[in-house]
N, C-alpha and C positions, 0 to 999 in steps of 0.2 A: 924404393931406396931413396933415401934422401940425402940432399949437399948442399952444402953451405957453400956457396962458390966464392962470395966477400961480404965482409963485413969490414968496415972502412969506421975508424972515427975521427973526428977531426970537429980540433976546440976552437972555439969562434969566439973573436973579442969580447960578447956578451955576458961569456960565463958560461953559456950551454952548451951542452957537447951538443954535435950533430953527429947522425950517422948516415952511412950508406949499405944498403943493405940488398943482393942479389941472391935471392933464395929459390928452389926449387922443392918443391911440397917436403919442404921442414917439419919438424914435430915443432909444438908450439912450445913443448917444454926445450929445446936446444933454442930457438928465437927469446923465448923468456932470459936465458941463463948469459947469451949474452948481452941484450939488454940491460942484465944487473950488471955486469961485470962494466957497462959504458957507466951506466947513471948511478953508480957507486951505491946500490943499494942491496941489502940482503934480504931473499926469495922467500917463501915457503909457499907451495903449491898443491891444493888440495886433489887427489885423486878424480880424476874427469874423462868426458870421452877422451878419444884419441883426435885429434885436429892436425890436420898438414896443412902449413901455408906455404903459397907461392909470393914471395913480396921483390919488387924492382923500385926501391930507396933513394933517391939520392938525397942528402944532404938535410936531412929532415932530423929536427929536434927527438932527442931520444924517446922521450917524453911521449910524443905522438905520435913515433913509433910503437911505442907498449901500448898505448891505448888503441888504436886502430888494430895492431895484430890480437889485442883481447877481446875486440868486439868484433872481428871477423869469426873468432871460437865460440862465441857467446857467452867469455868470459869475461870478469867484474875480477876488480884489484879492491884493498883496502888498507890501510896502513896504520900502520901501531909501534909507537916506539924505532922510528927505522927501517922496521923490518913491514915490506909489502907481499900479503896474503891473497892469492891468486886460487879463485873457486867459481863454479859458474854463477852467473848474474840469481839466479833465481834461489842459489843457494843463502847469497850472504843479504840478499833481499829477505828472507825467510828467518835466517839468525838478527837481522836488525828490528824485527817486528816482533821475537820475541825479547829480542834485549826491553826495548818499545813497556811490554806488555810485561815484561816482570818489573821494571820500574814503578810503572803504574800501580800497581799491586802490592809493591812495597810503600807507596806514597796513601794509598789507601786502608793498609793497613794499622790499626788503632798502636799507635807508641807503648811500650810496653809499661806497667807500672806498677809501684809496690804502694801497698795501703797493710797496717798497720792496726788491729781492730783490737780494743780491751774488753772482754765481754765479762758484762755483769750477770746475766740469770740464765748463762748456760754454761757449761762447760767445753771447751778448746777444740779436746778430742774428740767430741763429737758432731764437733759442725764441722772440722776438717773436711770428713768425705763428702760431707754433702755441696761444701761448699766448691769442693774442686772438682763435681759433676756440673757445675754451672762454667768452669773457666772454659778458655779454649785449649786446644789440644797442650798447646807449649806453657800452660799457667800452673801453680804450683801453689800447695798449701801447706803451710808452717805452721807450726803449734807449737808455743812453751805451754805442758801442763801448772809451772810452777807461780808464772804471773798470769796463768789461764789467755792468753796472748796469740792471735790468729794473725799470721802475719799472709796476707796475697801477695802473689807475686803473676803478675797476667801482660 
């Protein structure tokens, strides 16, 4: 069973809140939620184990409160817009390597382009298909019969 015994805040000249914090094996999600409700920030928190802390606080920046009780869980924060996203370390280590890795991939990838081709001694329709077995998956090929007119689109 768990109990909050106090949670104390108190605003110090600097701007920072401090807290003080007497816990006995908390869920890390109740020490989270009031955390946000000191440092004015809103939560979302990704499904994880189960983690109890035991903390004896006094007067310690909010701040290094949430970080210390996240890395006793082996959990990692990250923030977007206000709002701080709580999942374990290895998870949002794992989404930043593909964020990482799709960038790369998009910077690698050739810009897409349109060309324009008037063809003199063949006809449109018929280089169409062959020409959009050469494109890539997302490339596309355009035919006027009328100005005989292949328009790429890759």
């Amino acid at each position: 069973m768990s109990a909050l015994l106090l949670a104390l805040l108190l605003a110090t000249g600097d701007g920072e809140a401090r807290v003080s914090l007497d816990l006995k094996e908390a869920p890390i999600e109740d020490v989270l939620r009031v955390l946000a409700e000191v440092g004015g920030f809103q939560l979302v928190m990704d499904p994880s184990p189960a983690c109890k802390l035991t903390l004896k606080l006094t007067e310690v920046r909010w701040l290094t409160a949430l970080d210390l009780s996240l890395r006793a869980c082996g959990l990692a924060r990250e923030e977007e817009g206000g709002v701080v996203r709580v999942a374990t370390a290895a998870r949002l280590l794992e989404e930043a390597a593909a964020r990482r890795r799709l960038e790369e991939e998009k910077q690698k990838a050739p810009r897409g382009g349109l060309a324009l081709f008037r063809l003199s001694y063949a006809r449109a329709e018929q280089m169409a298909p062959l020409l959009k077995r050469l494109l890539a998956p997302r490339g596309d090929v355009v035919y006027d019969p009328r100005t005989n007119t292949v328009l790429i689109i890759d």
